[in-house]
VMD Tcl script that draws the C-alpha trace (Angstrom):
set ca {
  {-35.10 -15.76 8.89}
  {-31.75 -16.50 7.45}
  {-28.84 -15.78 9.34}
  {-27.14 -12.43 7.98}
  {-24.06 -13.68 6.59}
  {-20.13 -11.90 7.71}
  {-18.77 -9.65 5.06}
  {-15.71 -10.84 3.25}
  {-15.06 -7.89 1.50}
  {-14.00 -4.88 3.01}
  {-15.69 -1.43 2.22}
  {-14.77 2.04 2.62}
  {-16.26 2.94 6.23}
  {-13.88 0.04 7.66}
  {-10.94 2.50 7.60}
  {-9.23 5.06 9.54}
  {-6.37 7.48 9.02}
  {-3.80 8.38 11.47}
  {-1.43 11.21 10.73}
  {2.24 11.37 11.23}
  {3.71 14.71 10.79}
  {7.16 14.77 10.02}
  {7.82 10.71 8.81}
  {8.42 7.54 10.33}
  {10.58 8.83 13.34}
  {10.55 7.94 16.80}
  {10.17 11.36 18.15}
  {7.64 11.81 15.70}
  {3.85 10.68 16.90}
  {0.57 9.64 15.07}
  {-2.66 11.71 15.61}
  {-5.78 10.34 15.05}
  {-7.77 11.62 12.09}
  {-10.62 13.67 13.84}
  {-9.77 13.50 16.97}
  {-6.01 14.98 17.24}
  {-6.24 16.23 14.06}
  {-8.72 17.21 11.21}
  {-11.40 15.30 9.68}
  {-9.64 13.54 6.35}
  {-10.38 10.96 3.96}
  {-7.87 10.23 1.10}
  {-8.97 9.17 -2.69}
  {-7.70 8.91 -5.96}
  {-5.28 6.72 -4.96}
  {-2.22 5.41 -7.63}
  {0.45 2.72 -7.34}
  {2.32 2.61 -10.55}
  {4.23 -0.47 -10.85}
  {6.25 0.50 -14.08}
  {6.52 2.50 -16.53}
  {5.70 2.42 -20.17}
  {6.49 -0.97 -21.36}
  {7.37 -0.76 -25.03}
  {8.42 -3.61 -28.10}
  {11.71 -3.48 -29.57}
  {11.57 -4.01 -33.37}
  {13.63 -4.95 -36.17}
  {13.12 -5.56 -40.13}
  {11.42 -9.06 -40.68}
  {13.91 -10.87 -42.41}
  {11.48 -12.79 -44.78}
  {9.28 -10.04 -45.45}
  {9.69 -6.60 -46.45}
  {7.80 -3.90 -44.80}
  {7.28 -6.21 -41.78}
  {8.77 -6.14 -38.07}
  {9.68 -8.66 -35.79}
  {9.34 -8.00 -32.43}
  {13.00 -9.53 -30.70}
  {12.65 -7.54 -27.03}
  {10.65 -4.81 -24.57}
  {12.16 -2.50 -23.30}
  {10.82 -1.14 -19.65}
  {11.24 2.29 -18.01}
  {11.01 3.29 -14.26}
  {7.65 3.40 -12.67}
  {6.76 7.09 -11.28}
  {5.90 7.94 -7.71}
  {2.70 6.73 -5.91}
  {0.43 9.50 -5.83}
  {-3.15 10.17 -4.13}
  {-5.32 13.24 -2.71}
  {-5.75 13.85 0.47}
  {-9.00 15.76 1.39}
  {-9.06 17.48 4.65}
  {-12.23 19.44 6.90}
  {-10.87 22.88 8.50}
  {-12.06 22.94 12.20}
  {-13.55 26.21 13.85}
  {-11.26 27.76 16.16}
  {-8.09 26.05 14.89}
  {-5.30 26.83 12.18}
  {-5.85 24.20 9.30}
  {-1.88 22.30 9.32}
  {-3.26 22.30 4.96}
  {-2.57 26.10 5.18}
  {0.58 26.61 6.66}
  {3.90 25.46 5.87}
  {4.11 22.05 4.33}
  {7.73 21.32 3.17}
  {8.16 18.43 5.29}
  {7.00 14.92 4.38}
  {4.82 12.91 6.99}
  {3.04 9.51 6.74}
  {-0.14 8.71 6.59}
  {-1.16 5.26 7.80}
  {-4.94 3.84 7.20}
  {-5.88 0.72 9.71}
  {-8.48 -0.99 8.90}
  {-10.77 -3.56 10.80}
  {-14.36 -4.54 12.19}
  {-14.57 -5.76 15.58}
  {-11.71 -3.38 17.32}
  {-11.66 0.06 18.88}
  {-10.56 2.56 15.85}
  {-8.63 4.93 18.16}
  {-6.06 2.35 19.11}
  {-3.13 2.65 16.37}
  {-1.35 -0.55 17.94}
  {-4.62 -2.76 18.62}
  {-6.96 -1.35 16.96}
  {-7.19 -3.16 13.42}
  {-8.01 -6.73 12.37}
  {-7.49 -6.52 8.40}
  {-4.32 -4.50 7.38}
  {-2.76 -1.33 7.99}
  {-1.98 0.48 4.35}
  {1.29 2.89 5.19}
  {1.85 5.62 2.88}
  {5.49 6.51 3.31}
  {7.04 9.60 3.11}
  {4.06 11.67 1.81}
  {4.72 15.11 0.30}
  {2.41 17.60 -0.70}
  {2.82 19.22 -4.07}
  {-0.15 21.40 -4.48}
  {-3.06 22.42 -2.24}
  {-6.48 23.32 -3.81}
  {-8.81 25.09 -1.24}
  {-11.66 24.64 -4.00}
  {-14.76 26.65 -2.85}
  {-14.22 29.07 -0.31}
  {-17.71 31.24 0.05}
  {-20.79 30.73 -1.38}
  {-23.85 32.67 -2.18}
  {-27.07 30.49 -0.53}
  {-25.26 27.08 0.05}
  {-23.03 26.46 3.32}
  {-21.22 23.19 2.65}
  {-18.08 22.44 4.88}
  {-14.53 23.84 3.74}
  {-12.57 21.34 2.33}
  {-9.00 21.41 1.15}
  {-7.63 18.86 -0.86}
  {-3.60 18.12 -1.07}
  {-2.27 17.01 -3.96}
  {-0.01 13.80 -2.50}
  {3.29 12.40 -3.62}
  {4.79 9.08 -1.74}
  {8.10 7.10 -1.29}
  {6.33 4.07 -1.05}
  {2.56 2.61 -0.74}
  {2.40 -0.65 1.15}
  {0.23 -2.60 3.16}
  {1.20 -4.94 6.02}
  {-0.96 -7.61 7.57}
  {-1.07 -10.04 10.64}
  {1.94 -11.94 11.06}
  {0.84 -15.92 11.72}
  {3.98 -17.55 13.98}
  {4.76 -20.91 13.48}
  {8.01 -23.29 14.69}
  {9.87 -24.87 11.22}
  {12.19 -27.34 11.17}
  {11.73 -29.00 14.21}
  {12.85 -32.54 13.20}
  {16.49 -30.57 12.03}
  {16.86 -28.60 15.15}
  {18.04 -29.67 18.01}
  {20.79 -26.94 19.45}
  {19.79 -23.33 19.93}
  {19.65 -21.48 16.38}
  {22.29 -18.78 16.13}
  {21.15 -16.58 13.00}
  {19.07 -16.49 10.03}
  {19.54 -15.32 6.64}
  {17.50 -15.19 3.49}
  {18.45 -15.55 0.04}
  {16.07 -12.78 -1.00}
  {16.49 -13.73 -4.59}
  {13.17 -12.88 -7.38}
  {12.55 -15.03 -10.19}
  {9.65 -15.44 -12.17}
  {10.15 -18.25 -13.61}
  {12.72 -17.62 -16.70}
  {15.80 -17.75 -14.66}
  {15.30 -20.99 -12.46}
  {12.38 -22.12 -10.15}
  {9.75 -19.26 -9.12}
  {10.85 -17.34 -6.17}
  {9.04 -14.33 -4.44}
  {12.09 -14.14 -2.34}
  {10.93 -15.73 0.67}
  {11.83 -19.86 -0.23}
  {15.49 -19.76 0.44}
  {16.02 -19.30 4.26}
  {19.68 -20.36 5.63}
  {20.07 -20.43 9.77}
  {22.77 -21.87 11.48}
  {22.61 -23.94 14.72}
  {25.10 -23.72 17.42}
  {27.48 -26.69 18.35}
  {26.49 -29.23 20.57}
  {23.26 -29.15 22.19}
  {21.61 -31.68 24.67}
  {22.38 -35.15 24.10}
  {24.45 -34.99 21.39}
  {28.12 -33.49 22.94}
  {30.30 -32.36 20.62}
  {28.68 -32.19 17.06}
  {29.76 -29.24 14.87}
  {27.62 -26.01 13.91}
  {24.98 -27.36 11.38}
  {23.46 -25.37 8.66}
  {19.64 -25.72 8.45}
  {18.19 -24.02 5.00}
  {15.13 -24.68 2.96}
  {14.27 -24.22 -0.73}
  {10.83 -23.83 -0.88}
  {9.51 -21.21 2.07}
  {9.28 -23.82 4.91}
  {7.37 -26.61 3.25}
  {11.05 -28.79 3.30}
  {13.99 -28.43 5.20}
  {18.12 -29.44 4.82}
  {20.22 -30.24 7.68}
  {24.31 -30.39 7.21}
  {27.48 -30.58 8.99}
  {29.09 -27.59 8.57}
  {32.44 -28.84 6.92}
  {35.73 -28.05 8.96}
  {33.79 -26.83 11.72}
  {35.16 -27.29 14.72}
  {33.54 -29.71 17.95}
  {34.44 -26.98 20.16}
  {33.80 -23.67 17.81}
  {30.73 -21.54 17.63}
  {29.22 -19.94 14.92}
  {28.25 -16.16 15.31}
  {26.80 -15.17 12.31}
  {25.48 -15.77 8.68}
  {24.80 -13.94 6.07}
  {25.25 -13.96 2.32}
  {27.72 -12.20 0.25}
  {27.40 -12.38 -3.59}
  {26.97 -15.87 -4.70}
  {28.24 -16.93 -1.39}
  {26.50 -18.13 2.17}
  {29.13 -17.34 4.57}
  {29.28 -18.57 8.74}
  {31.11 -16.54 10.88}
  {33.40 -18.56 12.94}
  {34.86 -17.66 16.42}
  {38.39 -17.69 15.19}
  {37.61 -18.00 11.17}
  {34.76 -17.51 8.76}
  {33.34 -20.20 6.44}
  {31.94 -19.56 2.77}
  {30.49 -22.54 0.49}
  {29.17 -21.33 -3.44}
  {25.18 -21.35 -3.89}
  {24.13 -22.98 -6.58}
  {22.21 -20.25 -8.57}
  {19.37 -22.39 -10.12}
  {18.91 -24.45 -6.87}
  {19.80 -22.55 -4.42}
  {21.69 -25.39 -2.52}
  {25.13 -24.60 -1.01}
  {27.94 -26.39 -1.95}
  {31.20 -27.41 0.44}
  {32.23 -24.52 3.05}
  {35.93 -23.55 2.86}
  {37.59 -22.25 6.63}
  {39.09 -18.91 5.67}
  {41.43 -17.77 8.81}
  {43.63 -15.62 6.57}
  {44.38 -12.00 8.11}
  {42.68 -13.05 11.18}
  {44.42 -11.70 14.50}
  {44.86 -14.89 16.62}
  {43.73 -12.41 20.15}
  {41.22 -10.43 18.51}
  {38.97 -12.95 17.13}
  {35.51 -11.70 15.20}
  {32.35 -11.15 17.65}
  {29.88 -10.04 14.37}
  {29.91 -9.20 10.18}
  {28.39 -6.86 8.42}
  {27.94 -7.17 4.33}
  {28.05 -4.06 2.11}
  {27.54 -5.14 -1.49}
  {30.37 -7.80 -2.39}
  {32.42 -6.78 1.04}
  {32.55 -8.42 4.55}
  {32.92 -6.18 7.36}
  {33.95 -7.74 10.57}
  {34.78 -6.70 14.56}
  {35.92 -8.81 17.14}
  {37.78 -8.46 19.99}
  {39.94 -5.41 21.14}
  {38.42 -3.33 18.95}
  {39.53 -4.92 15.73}
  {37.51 -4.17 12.51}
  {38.47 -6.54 9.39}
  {37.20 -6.29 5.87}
  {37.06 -8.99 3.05}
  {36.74 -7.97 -0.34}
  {37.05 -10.89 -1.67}
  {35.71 -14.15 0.33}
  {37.91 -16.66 -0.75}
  {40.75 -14.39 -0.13}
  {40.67 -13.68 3.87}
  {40.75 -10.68 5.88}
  {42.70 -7.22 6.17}
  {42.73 -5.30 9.28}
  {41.21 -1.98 8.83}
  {41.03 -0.77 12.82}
  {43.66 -2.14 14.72}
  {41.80 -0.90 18.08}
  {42.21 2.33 17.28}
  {39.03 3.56 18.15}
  {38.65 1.58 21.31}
  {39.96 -1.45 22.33}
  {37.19 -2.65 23.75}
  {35.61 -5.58 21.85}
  {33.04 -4.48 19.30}
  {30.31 -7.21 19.70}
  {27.76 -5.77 16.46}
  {28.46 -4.25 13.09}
  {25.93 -2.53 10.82}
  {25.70 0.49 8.03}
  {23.27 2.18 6.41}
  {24.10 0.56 3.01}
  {26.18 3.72 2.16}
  {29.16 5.30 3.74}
  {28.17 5.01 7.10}
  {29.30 1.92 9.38}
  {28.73 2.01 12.94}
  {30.32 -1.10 15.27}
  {29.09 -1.05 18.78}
  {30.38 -3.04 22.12}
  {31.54 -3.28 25.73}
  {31.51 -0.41 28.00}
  {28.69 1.38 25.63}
  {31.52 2.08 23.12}
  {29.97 2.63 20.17}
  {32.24 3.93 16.89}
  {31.79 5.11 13.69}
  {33.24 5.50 9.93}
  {31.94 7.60 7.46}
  {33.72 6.61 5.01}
  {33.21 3.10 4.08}
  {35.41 2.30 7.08}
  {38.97 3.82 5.96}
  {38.93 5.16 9.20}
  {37.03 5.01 12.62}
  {36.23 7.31 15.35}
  {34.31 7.22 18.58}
  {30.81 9.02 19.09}
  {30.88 12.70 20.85}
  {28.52 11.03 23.47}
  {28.01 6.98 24.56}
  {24.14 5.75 25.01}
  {24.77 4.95 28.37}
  {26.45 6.69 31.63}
  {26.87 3.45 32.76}
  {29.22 0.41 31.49}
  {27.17 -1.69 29.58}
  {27.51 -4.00 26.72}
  {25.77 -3.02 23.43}
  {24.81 -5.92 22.01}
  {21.85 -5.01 19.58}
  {22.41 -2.33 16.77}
  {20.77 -1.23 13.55}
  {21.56 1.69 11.10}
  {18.46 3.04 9.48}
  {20.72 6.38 7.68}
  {23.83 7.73 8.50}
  {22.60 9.67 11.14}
  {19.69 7.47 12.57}
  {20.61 4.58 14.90}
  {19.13 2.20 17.03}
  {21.35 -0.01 19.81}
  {20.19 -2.25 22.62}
  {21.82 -3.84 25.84}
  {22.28 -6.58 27.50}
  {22.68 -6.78 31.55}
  {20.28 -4.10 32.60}
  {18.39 -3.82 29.42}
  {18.14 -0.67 27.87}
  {16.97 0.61 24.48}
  {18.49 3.62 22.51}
  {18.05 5.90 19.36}
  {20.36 8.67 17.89}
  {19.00 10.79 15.10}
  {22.33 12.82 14.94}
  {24.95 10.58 14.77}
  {25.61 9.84 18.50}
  {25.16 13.38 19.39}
  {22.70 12.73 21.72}
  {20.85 9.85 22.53}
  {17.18 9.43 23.51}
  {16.21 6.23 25.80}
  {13.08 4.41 24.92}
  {10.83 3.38 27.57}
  {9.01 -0.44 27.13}
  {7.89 -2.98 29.86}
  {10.68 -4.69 31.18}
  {13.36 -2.16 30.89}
  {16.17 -2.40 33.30}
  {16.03 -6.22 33.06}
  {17.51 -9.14 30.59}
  {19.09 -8.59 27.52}
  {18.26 -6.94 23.83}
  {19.47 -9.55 21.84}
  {18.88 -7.98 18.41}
  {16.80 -4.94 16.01}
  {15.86 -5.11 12.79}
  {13.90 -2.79 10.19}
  {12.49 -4.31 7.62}
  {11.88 -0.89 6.20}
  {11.73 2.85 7.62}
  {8.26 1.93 9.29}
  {8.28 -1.32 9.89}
  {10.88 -2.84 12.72}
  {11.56 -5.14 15.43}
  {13.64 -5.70 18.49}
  {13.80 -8.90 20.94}
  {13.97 -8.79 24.61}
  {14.63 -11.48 27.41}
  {14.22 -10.97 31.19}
  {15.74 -12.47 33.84}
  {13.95 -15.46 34.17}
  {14.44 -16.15 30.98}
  {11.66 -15.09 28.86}
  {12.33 -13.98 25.41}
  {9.28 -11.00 24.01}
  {8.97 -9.79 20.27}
  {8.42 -6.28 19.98}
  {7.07 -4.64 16.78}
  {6.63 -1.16 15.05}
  {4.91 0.35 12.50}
  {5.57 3.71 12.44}
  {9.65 4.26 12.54}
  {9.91 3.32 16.01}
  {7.48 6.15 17.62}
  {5.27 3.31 18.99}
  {6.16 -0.27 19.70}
  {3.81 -3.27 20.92}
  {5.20 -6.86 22.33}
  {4.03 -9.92 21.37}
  {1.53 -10.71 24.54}
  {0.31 -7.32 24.55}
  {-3.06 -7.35 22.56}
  {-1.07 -7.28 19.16}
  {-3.24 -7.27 16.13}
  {0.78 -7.86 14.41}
  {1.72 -10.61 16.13}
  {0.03 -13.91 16.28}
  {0.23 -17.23 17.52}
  {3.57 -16.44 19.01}
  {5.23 -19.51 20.99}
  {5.09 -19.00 25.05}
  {8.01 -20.07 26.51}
  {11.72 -19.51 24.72}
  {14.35 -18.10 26.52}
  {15.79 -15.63 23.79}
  {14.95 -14.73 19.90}
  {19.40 -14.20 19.13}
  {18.63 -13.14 15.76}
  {15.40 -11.19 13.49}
  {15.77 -10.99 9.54}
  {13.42 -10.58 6.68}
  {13.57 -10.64 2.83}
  {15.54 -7.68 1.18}
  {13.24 -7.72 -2.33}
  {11.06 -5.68 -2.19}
  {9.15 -3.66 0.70}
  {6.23 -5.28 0.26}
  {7.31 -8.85 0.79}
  {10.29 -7.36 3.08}
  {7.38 -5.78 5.80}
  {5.21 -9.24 5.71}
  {7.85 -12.00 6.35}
  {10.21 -12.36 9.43}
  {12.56 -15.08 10.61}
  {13.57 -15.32 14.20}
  {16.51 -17.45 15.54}
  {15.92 -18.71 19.07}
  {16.92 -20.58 21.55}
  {13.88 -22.78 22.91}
  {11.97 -22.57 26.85}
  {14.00 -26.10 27.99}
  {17.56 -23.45 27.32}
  {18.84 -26.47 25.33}
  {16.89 -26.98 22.36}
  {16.67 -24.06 19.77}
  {13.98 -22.65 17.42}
  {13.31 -21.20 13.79}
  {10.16 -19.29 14.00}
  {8.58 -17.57 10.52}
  {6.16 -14.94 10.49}
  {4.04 -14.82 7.64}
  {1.50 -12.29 7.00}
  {-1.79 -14.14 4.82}
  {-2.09 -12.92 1.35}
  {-4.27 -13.95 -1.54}
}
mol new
graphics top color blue
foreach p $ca { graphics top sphere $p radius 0.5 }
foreach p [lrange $ca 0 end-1] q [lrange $ca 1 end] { graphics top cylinder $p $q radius 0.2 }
display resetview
């Protein structure tokens, strides 16, 4: 007999929803459809992309009673929507009939050869995320019935943020002829074309990292900027110009039409070319720079540059070329502030020694310390992310510890993960509200990946049986630096950049993870 052949297309019975009541919050967990929850299946499923796409006309100018077509115009896509259907168990209260004015998420994994009832491990295909569901209507349909005695099933009309799907992220080293000093940060130029305005991008081919000075064998060479065009497939190597022998970079990012490198007593900015995507010749800005509180990190904020340093200084740059003001002359603390981050918004949160961790709500006219620290004990924050202006994540270095705040430093809730009380957290990053990352490295060193999926309530390292994480190199001694595209959430959730430095403590490393997509 022939040999039964594998499926290649998936079907229906292949997937299984998980429930997360509430949203993509830490505190919040998932229950497993049928098991911690009700039986559910979800249908009618819609993903609107735009909205009504329309011509603009005008009178043909060579004949009368004609039109010429000279433009379309576009309008906004409406929410994703779908219907939820949902079994009422004996002896319980169907969650369908009580009070449903909160979002949650609904998540559907999908594989073949896993165990269902593992959220983490338990999918080989793609998890489909379904963010920020509301329900907008509940239709109980047939209650009673005269001679039949079919199950009760309510269906919930469904309105979402956001429907995405992420996939298995495939690790690979790039760059490896470029590199050869421990990779300090990554940035990239998250930039969509289709083709009218320039080469194609998706907004994964430009990627800029920078490379710390001198690394082994080569003794005094300046910070180098490594970038590529194309998503990997080539790679650039440069000098960066004015650098110093003896300086090291801290940070990149880009701000406007601008790729600047944060300097330990300066920053750097050099023009990208718009069509190419190529940098042109840095510039050393050290303009409004205090000579004994030098900048430790940058944050960017539209066309602004946010920076803290040392003593508690805070700087911003409005315009690049320009240089620096000093915003927070230590007033908050005057310990040095060693990360920077905001929500995008108001909110910007700068975090340091002795747990200090401070705060401006108002686009950072002034600054303030949190009611409470993350930690009793002295430690240096040196990993921070802002999800909202009242949701924050921070990590430390020493005895490593891992933090949330969902009220603004209020309080602060510790997150447990193997390896805790050991190394450093050398970075977090959310690639959207479900979809993060943070890196750890023990003592010995050992650097671990760590992924989420659902807003930080569970969280799975690279060696652990990850269906996420793939191919992941064995031996580096720290991942410095995590960043993804900023396009669009589907492309943002299925491409990561890590900057590391490699397993000999020398040599660095530019790992990409790419999920596989038709």
């Amino acid at each position: 007999m022939p040999k039964p052949s594998k499926a290649t297309v998936a079907t229906q019975q292949n997937r299984r929803i998980w429930m997360q009541f509430g949203g993509p919050f830490p505190n919040d967990p998932v229950s497993y459809s049928g098991v911690q929850t009700q039986y559910m299946i979800i249908d009618g499923v819609t993903r609107p992309i735009r909205g009504s796409i329309d011509p603009i006309r005008v009178g043909d100018p060579l004949r009368y009673k004609n039109f010429r077509n000279v433009g379309r115009k576009v309008t906004a896509p409406d929410f994703p929507t779908a219907t939820l259907h949902v079994l009422e168990n004996r002896n319980t209260l169907p969650f369908q009939l009580g009070d449903l004015t909160c979002p949650h998420n609904i998540y559907l994994l999908g594989g073949e050869c896993q165990t269902p009832d593992d959220f983490l491990n338990g999918w080989g295909d793609l998890v489909e995320i379904y963010s920020y569901a509301e329900a907008t209507e509940v239709d109980g349909g047939d209650r009673t019935a005269w001679e039949d005695d079919n199950q009760l099933e309510d269906a919930i009309s469904e309105t979402m943020e956001f429907i995405y799907a992420i996939g298995k992220l495939g690790f690979g080293a790039k760059a490896s002829t470029e590199i050869s000093r421990e990779v300090i940060d990554v940035v990239y130029g998250s930039s969509i074309s289709c083709g009218d305005c320039g080469p194609s991008d998706d907004g994964t081919r430009r990627i800029y990292a920078v490379s710390t000075t001198s690394g082994a064998g080569s003794p005094g060479l300046p910070a180098e900027l490594i970038y590529t065009l194309d998503g990997g497939s080539t790679w650039f190597q440069t000098n960066i110009t004015g650098f110093g022998a003896s300086e090291a970079p801290l940070a990149i990012d880009i701000v406007g039409d601008k790729l600047v490198i944060l300097g330990d007593d300066s920053y750097y900015w050099a023009t990208i070319n718009g069509n190419t995507g190529v940098p042109g010749t840095f510039t050393k800005v050290t303009t409004g720079i205090v000579a004994a509180n030098t900048p430790l990190d940058m944050y960017v904020l539209g066309t602004t540059l946010f920076i803290c340093g040392v003593g508690g200084y805070i700087y911003r740059v409005d315009s690049v070329p320009s240089g620096a003001v000093v915003i927070s002359a230590g007033d908050a603390t005057t310990n040095d502030l060693l990360r920077i981050h905001g929500d995008g918004g108001e909110t910007i949160v700068a975090v340091g020694a002795n747990s200090d961790v401070v705060v401006s709500t108002n686009r950072g006219v002034t600054w303030g310390a949190t009611v409470t620290e993350p930690s009793a004990i002295a430690l240096n924050i040196t990993a921070l992310y802002v999800k909202s202006a009242r949701h924050w994540w921070v990590g430390t270095s020493q005895s490593a510890r891992l933090f949330y705040t969902l009220n603004g430093g209020e309080t602060w809730t510790l997150v447990p993960f193997t390896g805790a009380g050991a190394g450093n957290i050398n970075d977090i990053y959310f690639a959207s509200d479900e979809v993060g990352y943070f890196s750890h490295a023990d003592n010995s060193p050992i650097a671990y990946l760590w992924t989420t999926w659902n807003g930080g309530a569970n969280w799975v390292r690279n060696d652990g049986g990850s269906q996420r994480l793939l191919n992941f190199p064995a031996a580096m001694d720290k991942i410095g630096r995590i960043a993804s595209p900023t396009v669009n959430i589907a492309t943002d959730t299925n491409n990561v950049a890590l900057a590391c430095l490699a397993g000999d403590g020398s040599d660095g490393t530019l790992l990409l993870g790419i999920a596989n997509k038709f």
